[in-house]
N, C-alpha and C positions, 0 to 999 in steps of 0.2 A: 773488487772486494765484496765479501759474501754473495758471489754471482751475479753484482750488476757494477754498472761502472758508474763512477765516484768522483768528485774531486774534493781534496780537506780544506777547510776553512782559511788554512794560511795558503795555502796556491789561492782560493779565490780572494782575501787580501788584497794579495800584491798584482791580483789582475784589474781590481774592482777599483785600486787606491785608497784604499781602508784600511782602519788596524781591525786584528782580530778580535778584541774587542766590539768593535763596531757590530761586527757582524753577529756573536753572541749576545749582544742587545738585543738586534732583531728580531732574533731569536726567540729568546726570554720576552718579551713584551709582546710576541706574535705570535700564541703556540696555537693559535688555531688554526696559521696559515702553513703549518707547519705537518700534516697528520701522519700517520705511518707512512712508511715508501718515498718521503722527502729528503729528509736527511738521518742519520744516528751518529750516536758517538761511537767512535773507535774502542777495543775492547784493551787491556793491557798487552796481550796477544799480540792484536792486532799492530799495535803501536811499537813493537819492541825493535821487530827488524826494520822498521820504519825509521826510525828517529835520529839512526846515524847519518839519515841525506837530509835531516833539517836544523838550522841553528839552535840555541837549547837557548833557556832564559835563563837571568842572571843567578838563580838557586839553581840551577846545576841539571834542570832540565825543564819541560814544558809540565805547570802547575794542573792545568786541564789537560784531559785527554783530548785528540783533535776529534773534531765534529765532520762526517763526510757525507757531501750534500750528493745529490741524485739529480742528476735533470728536472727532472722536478723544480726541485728544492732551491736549485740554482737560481730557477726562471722567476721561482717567488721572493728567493731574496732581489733578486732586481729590482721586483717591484714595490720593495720594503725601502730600498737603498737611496735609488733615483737620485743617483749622480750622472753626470753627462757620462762620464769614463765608464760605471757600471753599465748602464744603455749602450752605451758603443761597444764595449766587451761582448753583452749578450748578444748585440746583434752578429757579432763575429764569431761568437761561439755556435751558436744557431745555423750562420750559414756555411760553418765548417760542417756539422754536424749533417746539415740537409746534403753536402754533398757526399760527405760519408754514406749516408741512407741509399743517394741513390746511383752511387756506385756500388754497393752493394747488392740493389736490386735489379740492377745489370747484369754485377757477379751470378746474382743464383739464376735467373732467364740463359746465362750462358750453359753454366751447370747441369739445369734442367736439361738443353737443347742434348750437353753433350751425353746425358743417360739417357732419355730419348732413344739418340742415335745407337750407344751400345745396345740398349733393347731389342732396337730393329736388326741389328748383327747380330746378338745371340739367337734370335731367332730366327733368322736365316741361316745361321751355323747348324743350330738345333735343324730343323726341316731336313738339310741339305744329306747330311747321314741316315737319317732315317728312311727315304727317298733311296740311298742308296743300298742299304740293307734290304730294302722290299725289292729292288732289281736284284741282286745278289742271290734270293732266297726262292725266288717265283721265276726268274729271267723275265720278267715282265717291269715295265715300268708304270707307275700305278701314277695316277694322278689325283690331286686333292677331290674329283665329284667320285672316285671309287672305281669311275671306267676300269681298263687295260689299254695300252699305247701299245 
């Protein structure tokens, strides 16, 4: 969501063992741990095609818009929170996360290796005609210092 990944305030709820509430306290009583790039609130937009995968409140839908926290944001509510179940969550989330990261950076080393490698073929592709066109043209085969063979 807006190009970075998120989770809203009610998934972290029911991960942390809090009500939403809870966590809008935190919040609100913390806004200094809070600064841009942690969390924001959802826009009406944002919320519309959203709200049909989440239960509604008893007025007929959710009074607040959801609030969507950033890693960041996560890792500092934790440390607002400090419940056992929030610590044990983040530490799970964290080591999901770390291996995310570094299979990822597996992923792009492989990546890398495999453009690399086409590199090194197109330019042996490239050379190999060229090479061939100068024998074609001269009957001579020319080599990279300029000789004749």
């Amino acid at each position: 969501m807006r190009g970075t990944k998120v989770i809203l305030d009610s998934d972290l709820a029911e991960l942390y063992g809090v009500e939403i509430k809870r966590i809008n306290e935190a919040v609100t009583n913390n806004p200094e741990k809070f600064p841009k790039g942690y969390l924001f609130e959802l826009t009406r937009e944002e919320w519309t095609p959203l709200k049909s995968k989440f239960s509604t409140s008893n007025r007929g839908g959710k009074v607040k818009l959801p609030t969507a926290f950033t890693e960041k944001g996560l890792y500092m509510l934790a440390t607002i929170l400090k419940s056992a179940q929030t610590v044990q969550t983040t530490i799970a989330i964290n080591a999901i996360m770390s291996v995310a990261a570094f299979n990822f950076r597996k992923l792009v080393q492989k990546w890398n290796h495999f453009y690399f490698s086409l590199f090194l073929v197109s330019q042996i592709i490239h050379i190999q005609p060229y090479k061939q066109s100068q024998t074609a043209l001269t009957g001579q085969n020319l080599n990279f210092s300029g000789s004749t063979t």
